[in-house]
C-alpha positions in Angstrom: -14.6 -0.7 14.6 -13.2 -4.3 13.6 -9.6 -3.6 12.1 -7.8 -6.2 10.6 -4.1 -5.9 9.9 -2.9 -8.4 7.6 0.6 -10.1 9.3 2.9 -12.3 7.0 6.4 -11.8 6.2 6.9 -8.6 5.3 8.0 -5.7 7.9 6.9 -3.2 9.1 3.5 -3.7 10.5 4.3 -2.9 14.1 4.5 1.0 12.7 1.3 0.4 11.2 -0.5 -1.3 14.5 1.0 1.8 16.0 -0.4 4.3 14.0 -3.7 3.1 14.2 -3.3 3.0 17.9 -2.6 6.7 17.7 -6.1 7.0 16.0 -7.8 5.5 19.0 -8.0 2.1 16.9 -6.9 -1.2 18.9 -6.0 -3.2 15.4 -5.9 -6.9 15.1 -2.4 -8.5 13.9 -3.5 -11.8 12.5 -2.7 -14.0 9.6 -6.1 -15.7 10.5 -8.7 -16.0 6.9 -11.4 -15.7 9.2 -10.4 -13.0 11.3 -9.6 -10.8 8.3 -12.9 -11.5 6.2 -14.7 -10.8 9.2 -13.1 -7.6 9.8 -14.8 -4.3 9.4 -11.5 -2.9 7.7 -8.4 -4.7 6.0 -4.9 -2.8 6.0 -2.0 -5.3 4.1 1.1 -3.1 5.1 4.6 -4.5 4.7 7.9 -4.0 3.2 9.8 -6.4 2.3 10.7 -9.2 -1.1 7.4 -10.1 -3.9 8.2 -13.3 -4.2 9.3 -14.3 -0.8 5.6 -12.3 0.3 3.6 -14.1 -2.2 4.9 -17.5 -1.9 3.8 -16.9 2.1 0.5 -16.0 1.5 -0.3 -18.2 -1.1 1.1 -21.1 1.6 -1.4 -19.5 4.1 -4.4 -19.6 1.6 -4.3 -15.4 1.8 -4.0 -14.6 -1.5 -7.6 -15.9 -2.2 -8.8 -14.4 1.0 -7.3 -10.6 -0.2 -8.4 -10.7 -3.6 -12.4 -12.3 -1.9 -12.9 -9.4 0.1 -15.6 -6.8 0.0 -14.7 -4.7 2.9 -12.5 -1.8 1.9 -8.9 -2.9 1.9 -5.6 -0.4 2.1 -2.7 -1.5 1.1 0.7 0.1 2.2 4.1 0.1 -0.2 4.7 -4.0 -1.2 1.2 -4.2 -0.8 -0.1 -2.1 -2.9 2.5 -4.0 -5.4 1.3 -7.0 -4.3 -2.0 -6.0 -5.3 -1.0 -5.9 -8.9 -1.2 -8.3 -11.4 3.0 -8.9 -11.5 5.9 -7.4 -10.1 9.5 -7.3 -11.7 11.3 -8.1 -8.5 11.8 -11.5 -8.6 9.2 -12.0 -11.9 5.8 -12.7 -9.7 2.7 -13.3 -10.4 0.9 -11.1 -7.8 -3.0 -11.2 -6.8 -4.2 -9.4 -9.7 -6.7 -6.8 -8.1 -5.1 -4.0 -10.1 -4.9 -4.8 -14.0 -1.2 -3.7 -14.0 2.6 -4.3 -13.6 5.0 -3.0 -11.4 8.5 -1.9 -12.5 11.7 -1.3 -11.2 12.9 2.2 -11.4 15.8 2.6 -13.7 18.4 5.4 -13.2 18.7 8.1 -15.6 21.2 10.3 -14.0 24.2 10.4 -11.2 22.0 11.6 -8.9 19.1 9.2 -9.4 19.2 6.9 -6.7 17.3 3.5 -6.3 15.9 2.8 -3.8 13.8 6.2 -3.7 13.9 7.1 -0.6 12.7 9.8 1.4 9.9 12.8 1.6 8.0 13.5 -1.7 4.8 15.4 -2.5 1.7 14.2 -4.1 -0.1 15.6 -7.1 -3.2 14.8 -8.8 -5.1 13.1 -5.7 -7.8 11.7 -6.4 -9.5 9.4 -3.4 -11.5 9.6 -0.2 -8.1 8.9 1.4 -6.8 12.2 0.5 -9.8 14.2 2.0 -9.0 17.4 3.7 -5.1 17.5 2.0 -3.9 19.4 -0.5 -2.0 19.0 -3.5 1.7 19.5 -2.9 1.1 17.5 0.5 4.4 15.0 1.1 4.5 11.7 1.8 7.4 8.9 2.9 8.6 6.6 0.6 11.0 3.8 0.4 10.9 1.9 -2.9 13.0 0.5 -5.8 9.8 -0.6 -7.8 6.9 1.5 -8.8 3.2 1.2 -10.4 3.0 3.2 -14.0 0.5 5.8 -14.1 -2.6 3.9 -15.0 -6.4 3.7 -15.1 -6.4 2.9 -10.8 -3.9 5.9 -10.1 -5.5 8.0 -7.2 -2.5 10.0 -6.8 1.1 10.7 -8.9 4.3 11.2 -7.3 7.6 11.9 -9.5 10.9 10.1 -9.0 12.9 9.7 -12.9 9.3 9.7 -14.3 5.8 10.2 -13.0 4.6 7.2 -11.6 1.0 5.8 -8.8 1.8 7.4 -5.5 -1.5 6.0 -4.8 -4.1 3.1 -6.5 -8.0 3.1 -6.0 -10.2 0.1 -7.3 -13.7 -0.5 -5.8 -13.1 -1.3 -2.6 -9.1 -1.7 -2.3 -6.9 1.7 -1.9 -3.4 1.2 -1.9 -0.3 3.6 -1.1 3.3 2.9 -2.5 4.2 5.6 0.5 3.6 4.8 4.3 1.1 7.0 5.5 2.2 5.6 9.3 5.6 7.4 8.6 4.1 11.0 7.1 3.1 12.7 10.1 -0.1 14.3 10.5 -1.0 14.0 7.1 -0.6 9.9 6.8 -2.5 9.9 10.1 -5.0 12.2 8.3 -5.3 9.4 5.4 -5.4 6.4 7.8 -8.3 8.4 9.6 -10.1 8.8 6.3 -9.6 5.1 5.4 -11.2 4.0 9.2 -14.2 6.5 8.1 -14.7 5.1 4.6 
């Protein structure tokens, strides 16, 4: 099993390598188009800045690689925004893979704190990734921007409003949470992404 993990300037993908490591998966770090479409499976982890992540990958000729492949693709908190078609932070254009915006959460009360961060539960899952868990399960999140609750949403989290915990489109799953930081059941869903 060929696993590609997408490196560019956004952190965070050492956790990633790690968990997948965990899985008895030896992942390949590259930033390498041919590596990646060659690749049996894609994960485009990261946290990190939109702008400062798209203007890198556009530089590298990634964006048109991402948005070209056929091979199922998992993206992890910015990139599952990245995946989008524009993100508020910073006002940028993303890749476009997922018809929608993403938003930056706007306080309602005292206690609502940006950025979300923290253990919440999934509802309303809807995706291979998610076989063999339960509603209710919890996930870790660390995020001041969100995905609306839309046609790709594979599962809802709540945080002010409802909003995509998770994303599904063809061949690219996407995760605002970090499975590689929710204990056995994030290494569940990175299992069931490898066995898509």
């Amino acid at each position: 099993m060929d696993v590609a993990v997408i490196k560019y300037n956004a952190g965070n993908v050492y956790s990633v390598v790690n968990a997948l490591r965990r899985l008895g998966v030896e992942p390949t770090l590259t930033d390498d188009a041919q590596q990646i479409m060659s690749a049996d499976k894609v994960v485009f982890p990261g946290q990190g800045e939109a702008a400062g992540a798209m203007e890198y990958l556009r530089a590298k000729g990634l964006d048109a690689v991402i948005k070209s492949l056929h091979q199922p693709v998992l993206g992890i908190c910015i990139g599952q925004q990245l995946l989008c078609r524009h993100s508020a932070e910073g006002d940028t254009d993303c890749l476009g893979v997922f018809d929608v915006d993403v938003l930056k959460f706007k306080p309602e009360r005292h206690e609502d704190k940006v950025p979300a961060m923290g253990w919440n539960s999934l509802y309303d899952m809807a995706s291979p990734l998610f076989d063999g868990l339960d509603d209710g399960t919890y996930a870790y999140f660390v995020h001041s921007y969100y995905v609306p609750v839309c046609t790709y949403t594979a599962a809802k989290a709540d945080y002010i409003q409802p909003y995509s915990a998770a994303l599904h489109k063809g061949n690219f799953y996407a995760t605002q949470f970090h499975p590689e930081k929710s204990g056995d059941a994030g290494s569940m869903m990175l299992k069931n992404f490898i066995e898509i």
